[in-house]
Structure formats: C-alpha cells, structure tokens
Backbone atoms as SQL, in Angstrom:
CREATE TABLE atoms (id INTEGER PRIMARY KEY, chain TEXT, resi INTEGER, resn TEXT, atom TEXT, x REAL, y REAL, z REAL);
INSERT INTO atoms VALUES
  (1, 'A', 1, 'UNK', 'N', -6.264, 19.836, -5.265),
  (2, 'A', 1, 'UNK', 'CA', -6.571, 20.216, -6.627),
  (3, 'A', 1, 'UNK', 'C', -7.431, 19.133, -7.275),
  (4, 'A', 2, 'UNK', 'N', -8.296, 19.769, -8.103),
  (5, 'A', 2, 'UNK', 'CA', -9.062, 18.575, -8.559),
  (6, 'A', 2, 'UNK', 'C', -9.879, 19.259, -10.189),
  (7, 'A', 3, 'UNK', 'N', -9.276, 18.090, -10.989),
  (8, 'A', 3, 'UNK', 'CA', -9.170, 18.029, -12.322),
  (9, 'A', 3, 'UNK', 'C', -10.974, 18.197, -13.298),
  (10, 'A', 4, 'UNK', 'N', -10.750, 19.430, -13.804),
  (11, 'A', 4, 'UNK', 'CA', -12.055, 19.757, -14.238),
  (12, 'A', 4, 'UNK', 'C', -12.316, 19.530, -15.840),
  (13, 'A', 5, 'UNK', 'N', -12.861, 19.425, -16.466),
  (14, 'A', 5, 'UNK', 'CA', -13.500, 19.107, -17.918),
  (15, 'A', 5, 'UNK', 'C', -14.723, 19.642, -18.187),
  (16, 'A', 6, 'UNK', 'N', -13.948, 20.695, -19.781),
  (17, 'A', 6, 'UNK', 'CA', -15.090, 21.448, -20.149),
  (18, 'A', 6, 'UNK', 'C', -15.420, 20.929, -21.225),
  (19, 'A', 7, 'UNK', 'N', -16.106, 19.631, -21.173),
  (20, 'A', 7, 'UNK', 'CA', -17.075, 18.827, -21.978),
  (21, 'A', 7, 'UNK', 'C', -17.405, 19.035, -23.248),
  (22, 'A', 8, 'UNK', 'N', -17.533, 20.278, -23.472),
  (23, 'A', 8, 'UNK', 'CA', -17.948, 21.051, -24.675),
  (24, 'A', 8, 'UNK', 'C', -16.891, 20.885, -25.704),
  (25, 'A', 9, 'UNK', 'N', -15.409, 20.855, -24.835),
  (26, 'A', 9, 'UNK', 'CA', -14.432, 21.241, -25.655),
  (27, 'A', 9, 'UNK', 'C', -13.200, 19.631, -26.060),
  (28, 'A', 10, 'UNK', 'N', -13.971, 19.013, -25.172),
  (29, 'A', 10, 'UNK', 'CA', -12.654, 17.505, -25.431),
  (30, 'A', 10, 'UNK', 'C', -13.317, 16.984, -26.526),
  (31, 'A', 11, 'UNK', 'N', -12.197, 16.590, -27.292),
  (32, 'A', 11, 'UNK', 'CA', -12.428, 15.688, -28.249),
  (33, 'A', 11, 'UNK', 'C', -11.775, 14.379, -28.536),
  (34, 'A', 12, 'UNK', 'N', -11.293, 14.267, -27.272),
  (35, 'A', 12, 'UNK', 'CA', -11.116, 12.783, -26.905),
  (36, 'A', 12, 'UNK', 'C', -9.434, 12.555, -27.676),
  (37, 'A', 13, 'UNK', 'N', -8.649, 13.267, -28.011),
  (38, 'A', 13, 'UNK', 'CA', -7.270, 12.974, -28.775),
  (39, 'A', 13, 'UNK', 'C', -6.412, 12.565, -28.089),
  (40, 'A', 14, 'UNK', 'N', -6.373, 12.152, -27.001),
  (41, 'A', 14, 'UNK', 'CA', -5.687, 11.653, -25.856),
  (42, 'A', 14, 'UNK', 'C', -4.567, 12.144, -25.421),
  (43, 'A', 15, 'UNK', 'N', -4.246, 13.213, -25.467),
  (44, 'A', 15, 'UNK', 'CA', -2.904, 14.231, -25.714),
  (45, 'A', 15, 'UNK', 'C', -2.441, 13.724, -23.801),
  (46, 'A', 16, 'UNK', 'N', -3.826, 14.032, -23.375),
  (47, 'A', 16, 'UNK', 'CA', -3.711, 13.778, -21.663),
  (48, 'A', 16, 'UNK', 'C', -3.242, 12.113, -21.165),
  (49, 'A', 17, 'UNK', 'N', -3.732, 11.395, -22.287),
  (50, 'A', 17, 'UNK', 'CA', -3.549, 9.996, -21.341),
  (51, 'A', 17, 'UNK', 'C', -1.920, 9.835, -21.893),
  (52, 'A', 18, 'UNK', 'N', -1.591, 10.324, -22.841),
  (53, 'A', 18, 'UNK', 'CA', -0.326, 9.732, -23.157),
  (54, 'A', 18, 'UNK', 'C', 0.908, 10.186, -22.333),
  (55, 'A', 19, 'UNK', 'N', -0.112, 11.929, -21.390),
  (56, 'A', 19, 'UNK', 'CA', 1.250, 12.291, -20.643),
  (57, 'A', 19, 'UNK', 'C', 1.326, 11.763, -19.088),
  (58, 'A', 20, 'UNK', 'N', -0.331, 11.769, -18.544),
  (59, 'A', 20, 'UNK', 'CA', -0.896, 10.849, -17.571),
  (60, 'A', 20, 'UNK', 'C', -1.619, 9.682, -17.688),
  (61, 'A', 21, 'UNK', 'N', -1.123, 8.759, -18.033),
  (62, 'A', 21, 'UNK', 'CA', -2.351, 7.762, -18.165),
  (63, 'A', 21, 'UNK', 'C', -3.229, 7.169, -17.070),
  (64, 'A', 22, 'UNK', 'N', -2.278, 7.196, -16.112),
  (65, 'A', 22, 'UNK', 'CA', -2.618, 6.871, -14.622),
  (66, 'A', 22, 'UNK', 'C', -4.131, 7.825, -14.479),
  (67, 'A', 23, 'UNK', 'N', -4.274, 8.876, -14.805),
  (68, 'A', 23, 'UNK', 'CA', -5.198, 9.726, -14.285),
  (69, 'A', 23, 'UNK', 'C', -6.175, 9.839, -15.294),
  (70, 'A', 24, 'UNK', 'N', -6.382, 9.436, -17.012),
  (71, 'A', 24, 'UNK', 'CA', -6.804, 9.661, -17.809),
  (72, 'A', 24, 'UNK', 'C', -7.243, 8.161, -18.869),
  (73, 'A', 25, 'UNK', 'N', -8.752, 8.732, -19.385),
  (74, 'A', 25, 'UNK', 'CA', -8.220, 7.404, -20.210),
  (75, 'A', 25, 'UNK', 'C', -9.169, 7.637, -21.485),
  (76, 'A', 26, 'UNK', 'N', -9.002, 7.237, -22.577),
  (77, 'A', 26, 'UNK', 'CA', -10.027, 7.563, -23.549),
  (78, 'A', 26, 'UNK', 'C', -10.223, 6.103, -24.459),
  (79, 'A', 27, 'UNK', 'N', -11.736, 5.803, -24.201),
  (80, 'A', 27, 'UNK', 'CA', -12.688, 4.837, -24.323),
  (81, 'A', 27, 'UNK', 'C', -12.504, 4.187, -26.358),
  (82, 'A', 28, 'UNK', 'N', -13.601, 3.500, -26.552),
  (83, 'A', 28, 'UNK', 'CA', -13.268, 2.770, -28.042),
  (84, 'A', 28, 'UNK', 'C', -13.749, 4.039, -28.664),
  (85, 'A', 29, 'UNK', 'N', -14.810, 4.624, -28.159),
  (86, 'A', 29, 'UNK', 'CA', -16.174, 6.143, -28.378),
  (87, 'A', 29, 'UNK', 'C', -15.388, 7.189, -28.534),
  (88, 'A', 30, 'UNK', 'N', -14.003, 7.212, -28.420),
  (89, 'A', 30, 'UNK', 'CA', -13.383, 8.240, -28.031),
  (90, 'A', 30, 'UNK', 'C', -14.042, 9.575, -27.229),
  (91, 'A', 31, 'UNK', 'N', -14.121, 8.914, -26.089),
  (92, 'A', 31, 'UNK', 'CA', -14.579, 9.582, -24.981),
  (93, 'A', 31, 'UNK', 'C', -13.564, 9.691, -23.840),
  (94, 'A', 32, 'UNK', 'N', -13.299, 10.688, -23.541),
  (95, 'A', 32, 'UNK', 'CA', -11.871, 10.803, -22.447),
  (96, 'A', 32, 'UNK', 'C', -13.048, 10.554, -21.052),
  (97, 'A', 33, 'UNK', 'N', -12.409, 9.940, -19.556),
  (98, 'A', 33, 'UNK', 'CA', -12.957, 9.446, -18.503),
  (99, 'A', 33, 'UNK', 'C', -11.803, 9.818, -17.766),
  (100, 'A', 34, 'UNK', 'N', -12.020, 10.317, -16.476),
  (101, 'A', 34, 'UNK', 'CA', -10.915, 11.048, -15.822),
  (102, 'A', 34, 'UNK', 'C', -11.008, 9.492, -14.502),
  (103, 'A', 35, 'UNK', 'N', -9.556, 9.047, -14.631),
  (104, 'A', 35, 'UNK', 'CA', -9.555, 8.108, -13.665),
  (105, 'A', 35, 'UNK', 'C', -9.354, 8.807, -12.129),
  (106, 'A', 36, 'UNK', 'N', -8.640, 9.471, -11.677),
  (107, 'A', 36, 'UNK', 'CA', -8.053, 9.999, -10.350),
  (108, 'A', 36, 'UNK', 'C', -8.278, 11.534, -10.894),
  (109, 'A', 37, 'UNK', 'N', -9.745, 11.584, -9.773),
  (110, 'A', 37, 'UNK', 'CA', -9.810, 13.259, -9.830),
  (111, 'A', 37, 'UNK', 'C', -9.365, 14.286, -9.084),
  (112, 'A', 38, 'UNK', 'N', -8.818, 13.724, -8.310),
  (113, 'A', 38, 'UNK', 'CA', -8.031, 14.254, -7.102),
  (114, 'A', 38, 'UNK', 'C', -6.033, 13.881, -6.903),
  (115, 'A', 39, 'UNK', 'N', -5.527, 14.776, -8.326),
  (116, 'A', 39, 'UNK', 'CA', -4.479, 13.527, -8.239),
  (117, 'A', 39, 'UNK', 'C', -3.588, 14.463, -7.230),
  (118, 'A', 40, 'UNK', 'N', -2.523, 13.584, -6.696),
  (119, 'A', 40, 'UNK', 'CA', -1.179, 14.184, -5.998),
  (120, 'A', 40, 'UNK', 'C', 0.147, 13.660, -6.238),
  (121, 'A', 41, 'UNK', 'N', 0.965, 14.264, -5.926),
  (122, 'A', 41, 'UNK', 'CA', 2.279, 14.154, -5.967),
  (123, 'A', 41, 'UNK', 'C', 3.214, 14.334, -7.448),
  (124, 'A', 42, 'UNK', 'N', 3.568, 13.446, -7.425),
  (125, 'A', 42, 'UNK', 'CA', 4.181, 13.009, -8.874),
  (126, 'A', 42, 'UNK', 'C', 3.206, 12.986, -10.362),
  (127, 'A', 43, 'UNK', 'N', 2.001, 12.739, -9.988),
  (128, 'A', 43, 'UNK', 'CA', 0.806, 12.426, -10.803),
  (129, 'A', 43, 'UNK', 'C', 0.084, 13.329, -11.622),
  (130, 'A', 44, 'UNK', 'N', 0.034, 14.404, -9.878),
  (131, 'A', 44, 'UNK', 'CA', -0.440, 15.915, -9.994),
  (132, 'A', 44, 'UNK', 'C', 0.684, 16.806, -11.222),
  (133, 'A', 45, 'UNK', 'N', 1.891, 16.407, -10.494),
  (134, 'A', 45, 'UNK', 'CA', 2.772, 16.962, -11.749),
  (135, 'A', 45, 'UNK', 'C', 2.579, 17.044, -13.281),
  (136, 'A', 46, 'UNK', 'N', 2.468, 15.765, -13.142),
  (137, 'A', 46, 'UNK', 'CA', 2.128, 15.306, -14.971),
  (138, 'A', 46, 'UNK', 'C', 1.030, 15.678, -15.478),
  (139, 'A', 47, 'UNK', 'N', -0.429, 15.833, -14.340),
  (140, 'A', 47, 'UNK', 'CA', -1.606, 16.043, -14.700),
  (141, 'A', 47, 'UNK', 'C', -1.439, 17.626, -15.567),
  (142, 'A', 48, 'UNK', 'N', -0.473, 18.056, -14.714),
  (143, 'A', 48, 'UNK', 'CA', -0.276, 20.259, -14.858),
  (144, 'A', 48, 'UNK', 'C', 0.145, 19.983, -16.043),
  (145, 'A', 49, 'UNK', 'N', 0.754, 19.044, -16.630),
  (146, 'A', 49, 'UNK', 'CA', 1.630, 18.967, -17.974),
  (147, 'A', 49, 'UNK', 'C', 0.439, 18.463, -18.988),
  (148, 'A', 50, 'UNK', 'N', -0.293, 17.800, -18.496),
  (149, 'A', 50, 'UNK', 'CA', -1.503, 17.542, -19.828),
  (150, 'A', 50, 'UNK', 'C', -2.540, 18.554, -20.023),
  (151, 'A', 51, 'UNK', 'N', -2.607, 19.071, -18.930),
  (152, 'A', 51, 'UNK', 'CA', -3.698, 20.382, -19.287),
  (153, 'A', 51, 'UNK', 'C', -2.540, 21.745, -19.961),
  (154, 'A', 52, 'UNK', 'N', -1.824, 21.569, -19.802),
  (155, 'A', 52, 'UNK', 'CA', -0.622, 22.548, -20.526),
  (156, 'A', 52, 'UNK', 'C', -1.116, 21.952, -21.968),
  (157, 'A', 53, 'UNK', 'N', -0.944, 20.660, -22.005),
  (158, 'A', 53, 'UNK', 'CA', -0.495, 20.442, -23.876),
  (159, 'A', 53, 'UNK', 'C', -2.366, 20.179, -23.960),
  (160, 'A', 54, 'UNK', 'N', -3.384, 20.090, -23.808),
  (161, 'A', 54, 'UNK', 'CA', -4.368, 20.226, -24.044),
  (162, 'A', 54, 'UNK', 'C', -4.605, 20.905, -25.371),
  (163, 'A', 55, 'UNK', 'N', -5.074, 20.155, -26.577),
  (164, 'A', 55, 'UNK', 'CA', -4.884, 21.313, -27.663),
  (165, 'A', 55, 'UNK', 'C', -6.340, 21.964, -27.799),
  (166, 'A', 56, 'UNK', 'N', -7.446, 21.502, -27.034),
  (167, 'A', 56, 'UNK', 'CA', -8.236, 22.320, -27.251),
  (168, 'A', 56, 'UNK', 'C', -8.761, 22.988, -25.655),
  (169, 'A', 57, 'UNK', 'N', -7.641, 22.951, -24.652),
  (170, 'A', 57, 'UNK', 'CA', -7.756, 23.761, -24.075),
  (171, 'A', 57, 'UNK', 'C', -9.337, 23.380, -22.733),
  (172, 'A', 58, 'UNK', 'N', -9.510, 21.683, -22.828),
  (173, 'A', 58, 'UNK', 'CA', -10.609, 21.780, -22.294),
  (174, 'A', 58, 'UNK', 'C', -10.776, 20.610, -20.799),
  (175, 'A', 59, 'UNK', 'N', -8.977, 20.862, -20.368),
  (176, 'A', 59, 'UNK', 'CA', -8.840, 20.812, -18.802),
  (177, 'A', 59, 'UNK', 'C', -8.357, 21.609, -18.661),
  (178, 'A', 60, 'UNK', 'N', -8.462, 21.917, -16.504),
  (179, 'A', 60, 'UNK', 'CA', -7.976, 22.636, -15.926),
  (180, 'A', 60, 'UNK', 'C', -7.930, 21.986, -14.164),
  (181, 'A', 61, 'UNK', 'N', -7.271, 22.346, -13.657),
  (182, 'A', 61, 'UNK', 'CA', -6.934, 21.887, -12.736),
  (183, 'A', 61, 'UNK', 'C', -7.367, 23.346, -11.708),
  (184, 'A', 62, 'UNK', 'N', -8.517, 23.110, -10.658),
  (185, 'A', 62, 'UNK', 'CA', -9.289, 23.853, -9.853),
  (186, 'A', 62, 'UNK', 'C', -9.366, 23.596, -8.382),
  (187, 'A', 63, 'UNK', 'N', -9.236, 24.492, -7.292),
  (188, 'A', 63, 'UNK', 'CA', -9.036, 24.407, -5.628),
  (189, 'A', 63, 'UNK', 'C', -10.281, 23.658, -5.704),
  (190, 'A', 64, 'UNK', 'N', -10.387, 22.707, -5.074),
  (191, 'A', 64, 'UNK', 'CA', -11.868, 21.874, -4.283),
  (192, 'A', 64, 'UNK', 'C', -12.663, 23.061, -4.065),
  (193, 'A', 65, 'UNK', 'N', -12.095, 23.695, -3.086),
  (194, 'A', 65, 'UNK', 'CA', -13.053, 24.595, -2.546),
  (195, 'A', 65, 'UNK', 'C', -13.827, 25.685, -3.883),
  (196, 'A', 66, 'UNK', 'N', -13.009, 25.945, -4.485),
  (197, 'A', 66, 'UNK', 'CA', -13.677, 26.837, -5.996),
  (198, 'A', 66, 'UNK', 'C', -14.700, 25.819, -6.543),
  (199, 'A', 67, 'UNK', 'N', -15.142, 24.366, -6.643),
  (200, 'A', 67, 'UNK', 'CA', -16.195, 23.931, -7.105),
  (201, 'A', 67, 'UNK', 'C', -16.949, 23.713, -6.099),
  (202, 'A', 68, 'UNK', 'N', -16.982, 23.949, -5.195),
  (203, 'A', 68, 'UNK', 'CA', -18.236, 23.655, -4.022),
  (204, 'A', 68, 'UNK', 'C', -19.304, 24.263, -4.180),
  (205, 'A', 69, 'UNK', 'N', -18.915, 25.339, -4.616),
  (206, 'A', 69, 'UNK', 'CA', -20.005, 26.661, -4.402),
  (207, 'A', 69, 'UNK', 'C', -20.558, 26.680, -5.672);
C-alpha cells in the first residue's frame, strides 16, 4: 500500500502527523511531507486511521500496482 495526496486538498492541519508522525510531517510553511510512503505493519495501521480522520479528505491509501499505470 502506498500513501497518496491530493494536493489540491491538504491544508497542512496536521490531523495525520499527530496520529502518525512516524509517516507524516508538516513543515514551518505548513506544508504536510509524507515521510514513509510505503508504510507497514503497525504504522500502516495508524496511517488507515489518519486518512480516516483527514478532515479534508485529501489522503488515501492505494495498491502500488493502481499507480503504475
């Protein structure tokens, strides 16, 4: 699985780093930067939980293979 961003829509509120920080991080610019785009295990867990509370809805978590193409 690997963690996608629809650019258009983050506004940097950090809703994600506070539930993953490990995987997330948002800059002085308030600019969110995805640390581990490929997360697993325990990580991956938490990642499913920040794109859940996402309030504007602008991660998602996508098969590798669905962005290749």
């Amino acid at each position: 699985m690997k963690i996608k961003v629809d650019w258009d829509r983050c506004e940097g509120n950090a809703v994600c780093v506070r539930v993953a920080r490990e995987a997330f991080r948002v800059d002085e610019s308030d600019m969110m930067h995805v640390l581990v785009e490929r997360p697993e295990g325990e990580l991956l867990e938490r990642v499913k939980v920040a794109v859940a509370r996402c309030p504007r809805h602008a991660l998602s978590l996508v098969d590798d293979d669905a962005d290749a193409g």
